[in-house]
C-alpha positions, 0 to 999 in steps of 0.5 A, a space after each residue: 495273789 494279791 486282791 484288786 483294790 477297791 475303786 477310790 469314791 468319786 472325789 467331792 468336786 463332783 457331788 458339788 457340781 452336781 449339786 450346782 446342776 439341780 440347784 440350776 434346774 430348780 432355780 430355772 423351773 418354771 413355777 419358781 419362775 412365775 413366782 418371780 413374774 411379778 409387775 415390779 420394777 427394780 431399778 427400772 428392771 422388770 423383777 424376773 430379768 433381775 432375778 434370771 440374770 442374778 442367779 446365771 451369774 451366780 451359777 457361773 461364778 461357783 461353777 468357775 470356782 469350783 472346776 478352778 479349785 486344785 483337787 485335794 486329792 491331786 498334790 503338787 510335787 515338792 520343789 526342788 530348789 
């Protein structure tokens, strides 16, 4: 009888994105937040508006990136020409 093989480990696609979800929830803690609450104007934009808008987009851009990246695990077939 041939013995049942061992589940394959998760695939590094999802460490990363889980990776990406903590640093989400750190960046938008809200001590961290206050830190960035300061009276300052850059560009006439308060520093916190720059600050959340900066690193959402930041996160959307590597989440894009990474859920769009071809799994190394998953190969194409050859083409046949």
């Amino acid at each position: 009888m041939i013995p049942d093989p061992e589940p394959a480990p998760p695939p590094p696609r999802a460490d990363r994105l889980i990776g990406l979800f903590l640093f989400g929830a750190v960046a938008f803690n809200p001590p961290l937040l206050r830190v960035f609450g300061v009276e300052v104007m850059v560009l006439g934009w308060p520093f916190l508006a720059l600050y959340v808008f900066t690193v959402w987009a930041g996160l959307i851009a590597l989440l894009a990136v990474q859920i769009e990246r071809p799994d190394a695990t998953k190969r194409r077939p050859p083409r046949s020409e």
